[in-house]
N, C-alpha and C positions, 0 to 999 in steps of 0.2 A: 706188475710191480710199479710205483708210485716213482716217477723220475727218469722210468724209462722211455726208450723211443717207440713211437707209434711204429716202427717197422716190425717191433719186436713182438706185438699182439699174436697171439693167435686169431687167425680169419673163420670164419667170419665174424664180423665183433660190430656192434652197433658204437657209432663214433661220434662224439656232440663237441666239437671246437666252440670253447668256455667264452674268448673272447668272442664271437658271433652270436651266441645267445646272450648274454649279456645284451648287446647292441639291438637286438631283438625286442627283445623285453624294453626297455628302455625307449625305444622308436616309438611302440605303439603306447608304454604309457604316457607319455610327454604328448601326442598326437590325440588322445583319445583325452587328456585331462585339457586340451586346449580348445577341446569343442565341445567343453563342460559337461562331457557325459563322464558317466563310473565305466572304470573297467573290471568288471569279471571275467576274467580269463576262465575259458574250459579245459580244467587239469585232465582230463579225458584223456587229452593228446600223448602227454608225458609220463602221469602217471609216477610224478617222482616230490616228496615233499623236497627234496632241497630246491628243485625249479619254482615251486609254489611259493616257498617262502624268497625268493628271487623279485617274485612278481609280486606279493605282496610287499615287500618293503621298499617296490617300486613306484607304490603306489595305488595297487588293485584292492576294491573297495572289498572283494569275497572273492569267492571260489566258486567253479560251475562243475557240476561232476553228472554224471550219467546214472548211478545206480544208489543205492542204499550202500553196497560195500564199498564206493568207494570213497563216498563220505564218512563213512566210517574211519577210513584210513586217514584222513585227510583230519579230521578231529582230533584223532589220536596224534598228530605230529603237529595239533597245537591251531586248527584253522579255525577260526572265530563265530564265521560267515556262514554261509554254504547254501548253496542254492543246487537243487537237484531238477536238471531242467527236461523233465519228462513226464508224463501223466502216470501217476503209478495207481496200480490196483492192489492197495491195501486189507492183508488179512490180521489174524489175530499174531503170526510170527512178526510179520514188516512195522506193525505196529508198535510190537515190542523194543525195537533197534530200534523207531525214529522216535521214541520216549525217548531213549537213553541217549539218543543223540541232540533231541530238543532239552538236553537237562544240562551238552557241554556248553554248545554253541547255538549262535541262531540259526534256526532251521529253516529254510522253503520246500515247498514240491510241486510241483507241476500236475493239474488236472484240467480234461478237457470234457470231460460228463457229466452229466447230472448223478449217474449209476456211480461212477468212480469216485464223488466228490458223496452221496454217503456211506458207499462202502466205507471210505475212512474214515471219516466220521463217526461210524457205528460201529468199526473193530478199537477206533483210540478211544469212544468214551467221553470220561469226563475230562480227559486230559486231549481233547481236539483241538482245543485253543491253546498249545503249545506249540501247531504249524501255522506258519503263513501259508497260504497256500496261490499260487499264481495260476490264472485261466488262460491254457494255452488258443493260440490264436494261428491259424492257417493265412497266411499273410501266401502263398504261391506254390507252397513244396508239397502240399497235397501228400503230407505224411499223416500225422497227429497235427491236433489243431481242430478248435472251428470254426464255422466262419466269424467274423469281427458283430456281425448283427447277430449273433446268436450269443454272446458272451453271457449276456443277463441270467438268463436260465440257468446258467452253469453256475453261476456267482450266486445268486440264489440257494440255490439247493445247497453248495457249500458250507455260505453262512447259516444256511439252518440246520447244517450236519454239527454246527458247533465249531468250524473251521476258522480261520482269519483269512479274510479276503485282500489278500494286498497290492493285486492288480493285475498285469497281463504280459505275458511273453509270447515269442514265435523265433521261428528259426526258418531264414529265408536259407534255406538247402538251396533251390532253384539260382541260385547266384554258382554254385560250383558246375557251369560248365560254359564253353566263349560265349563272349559278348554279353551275358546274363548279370557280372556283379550289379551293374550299374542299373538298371530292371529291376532286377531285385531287390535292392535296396529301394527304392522307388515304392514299389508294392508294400514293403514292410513298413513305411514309412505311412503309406495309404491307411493298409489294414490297420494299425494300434490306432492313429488318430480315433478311427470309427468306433471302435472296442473302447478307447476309453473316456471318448464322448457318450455313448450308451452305457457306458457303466455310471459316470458320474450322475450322468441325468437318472438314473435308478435307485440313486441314493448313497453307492461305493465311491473312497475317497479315492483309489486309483492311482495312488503315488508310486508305484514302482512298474516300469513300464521298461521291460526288459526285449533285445534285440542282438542284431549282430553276429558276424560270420568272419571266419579271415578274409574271404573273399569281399565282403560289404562294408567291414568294418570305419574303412575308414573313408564310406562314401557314402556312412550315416546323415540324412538330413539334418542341419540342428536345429531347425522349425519343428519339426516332430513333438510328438510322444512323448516320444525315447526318452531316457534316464539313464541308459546304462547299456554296453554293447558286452558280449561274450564269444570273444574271437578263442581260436585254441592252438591252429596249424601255426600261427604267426612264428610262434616262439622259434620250431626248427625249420618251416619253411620243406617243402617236396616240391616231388615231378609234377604234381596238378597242378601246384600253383606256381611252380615255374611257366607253365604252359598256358596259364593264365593271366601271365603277367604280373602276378601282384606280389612275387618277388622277381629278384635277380639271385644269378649264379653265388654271386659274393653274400647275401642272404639266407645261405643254403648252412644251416648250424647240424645240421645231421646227417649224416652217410652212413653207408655200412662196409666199411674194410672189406674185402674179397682178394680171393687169388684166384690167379689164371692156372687152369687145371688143364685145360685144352684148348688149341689151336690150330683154324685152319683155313690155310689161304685161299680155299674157293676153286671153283673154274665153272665153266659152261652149266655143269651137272647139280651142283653142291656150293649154298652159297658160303661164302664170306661170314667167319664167325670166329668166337670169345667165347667163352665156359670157362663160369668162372664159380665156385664153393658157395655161393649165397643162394640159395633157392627159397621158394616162398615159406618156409618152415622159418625165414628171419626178414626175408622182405613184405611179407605180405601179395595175397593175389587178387588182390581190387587193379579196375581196367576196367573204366568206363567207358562208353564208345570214343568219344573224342577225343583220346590222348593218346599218346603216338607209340607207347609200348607201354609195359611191367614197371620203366624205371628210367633212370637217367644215370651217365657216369661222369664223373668229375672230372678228368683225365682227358675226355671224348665228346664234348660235348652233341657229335654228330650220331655217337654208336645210340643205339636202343637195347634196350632189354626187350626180345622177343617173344622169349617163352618162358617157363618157370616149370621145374619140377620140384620134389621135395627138398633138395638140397643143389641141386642147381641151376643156374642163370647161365640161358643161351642171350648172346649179344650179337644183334645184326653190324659189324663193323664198315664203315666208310673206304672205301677202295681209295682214297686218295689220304689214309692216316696208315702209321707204321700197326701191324699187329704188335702187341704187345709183348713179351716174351714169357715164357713158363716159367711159374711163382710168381712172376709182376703183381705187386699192389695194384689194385682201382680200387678206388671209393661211390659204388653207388648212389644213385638219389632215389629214395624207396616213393611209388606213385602216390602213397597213402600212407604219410608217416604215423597214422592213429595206432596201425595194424602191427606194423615193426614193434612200436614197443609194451605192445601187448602181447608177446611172444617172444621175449626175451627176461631172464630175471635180472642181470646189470647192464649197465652200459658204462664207456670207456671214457672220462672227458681230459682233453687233453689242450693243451697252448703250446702254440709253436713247434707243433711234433713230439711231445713231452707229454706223457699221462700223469697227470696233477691229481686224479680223483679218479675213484668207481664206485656209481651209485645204483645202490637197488630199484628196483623199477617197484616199490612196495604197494602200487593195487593193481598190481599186472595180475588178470583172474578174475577180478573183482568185479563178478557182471551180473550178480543180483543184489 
């Protein structure tokens, strides 16, 4: 109920503190508009048009999204832009959507082949020059991408699938783990120079030259490329990037409400632990090597989240903090906020302890 106290949620409940997102959003566009690149925020993260329309009226030149559904959604609640930042293999159905989607707003998509850039081309037809289409570029993460001297090929075969060639992206992943943003950003910074020096010199005009991570975002060179960065974690900020440094505690715009279910103070045998109703069916179970558990609590900054089963959170607790007592509120820090809120259908926002709003998570699903 709207006006109620946050104590009064049912647990587990994903929790977004309106004032801190706000602060969020606003930090990185004032920051990213001062080092004259665009910001395209990646709605991936959140997955919610009110946040979108947040970020755009703060100034985000478009949208970045992951799949065909959830640009879909993303049009449908009015997004102008949209750039779909992944190489897709376009048949005669995917086709069909990104017509209808190149008929609301402007459309991109992402291709890294020769094979994928005419697949599209040869299931859209006459209607191929209705996408831009961007050649991804392996700038260090060694996912999708090519190298930066092989772009032409790719751009090639595009334009002659009947495609618009409008430049070049990459996603320095390899910045999400220590000591790496700043590397990373370095390399991305490397790679597009090369890509869109070889593309010009091939004849492609190469003006949109797309980059950027939460982690790198704002250790974007502005000698570069670049044009425009596609941060996404920024907005609510996690455990990775708490442990990364590139936020703080006070940063932290999303938790997930839990209660203490179980408690036990330990001894020689059995260690020291919290159980608490949140299990990975709402925190998500990403744990990458180098991060120190599951999760982080708000409460504890020392406790970890050690294990996860489907509905709940084992907490390694600190021998020098009080146990918490049975029912106690904690507010989790989920490792990988992308995952929480793609496994939840609303979430709770609240100011000052007060639930002001509940928003749908409307392309939670949304993964083709």
């Amino acid at each position: 109920m709207l006006g109620s106290e946050l104590r009064d949620v049912d647990t587990p409940a994903v929790v977004i503190d309106r004032d801190v997102l706000d602060r969020n959003i606003a930090r990185m566009a004032e920051t990213v508009g001062a080092s004259g690149l665009r910001l395209r925020p990646h709605v991936k993260t959140h997955k919610v048009p009110q946040i979108a329309r947040l970020q755009l009226a703060a100034g985000a030149c478009g949208l970045t999204v992951a799949t065909i559904g959830e640009a879909e959604v993303f049009v449908e609640h009015g997004a102008t832009d949209v750039l779909i930042a992944y190489p897709l293999w376009v048949g005669a159905r995917q086709a069909d959507r990104l017509r209808r989607l190149a008929g609301s707003a402007r459309l991109a998509v992402g291709v890294d082949s020769a094979e994928g850039a005419r697949a599209m081309g040869g299931s859209l037809g006459r209607d191929a020059g209705m996408l831009e289409v961007l050649v991804e570029v392996d700038s260090g993460h060694h996912r999708s991408g090519v190298a930066a001297a092989s772009v032409v090929d790719v751009a090639r075969a595009a334009a002659d699938a009947g495609l618009r060639v409008a430049g070049v992206f990459t996603f320095p992943g390899h910045g999400y783990a220590p000591g790496m943003p700043l590397a990373a950003a370095a390399q991305e910074a490397r790679a597009l120079d090369v890509a869109v020096s070889r593309l010009r010199a091939a004849g492609f005009e190469a003006g949109w030259v797309s980059g950027g991570s939460t982690p790198t975002a704002l250790l974007t060179e502005t000698d570069s490329a670049l044009t425009e960065v596609r941060p996404g974690v920024y907005v609510f900020g996690d455990a990775q990037q708490l442990e990364l440094d590139r936020c703080g505690w006070e940063d932290l715009a999303l938790t997930v409400a839990a209660s203490v279910v179980s408690r036990h103070p330990g001894n020689a045998d059995i260690p020291r632990r919290v159980v608490l109703d949140s299990g990975s069916k709402v925190l998500g179970s990403d744990r990458p090597a180098w991060t120190t558990g599951f999760g982080r609590v708000r409460e504890c900054p020392g406790a970890r989240v050690t294990a996860l089963s489907e509905h709940h959170a084992t907490l390694a607790w600190p021998e020098d903090a009080e146990l918490p007592a049975l029912g106690a509120r904690l507010h989790v820090v989920p490792n990988h906020v992308c995952l929480t809120m793609n496994l939840v259908d609303e979430v709770v926002v609240v100011r000052d302890g007060r639930v002001v709003d509940r928003w749908a998570v409307a392309a939670r699903g949304r993964n083709s």
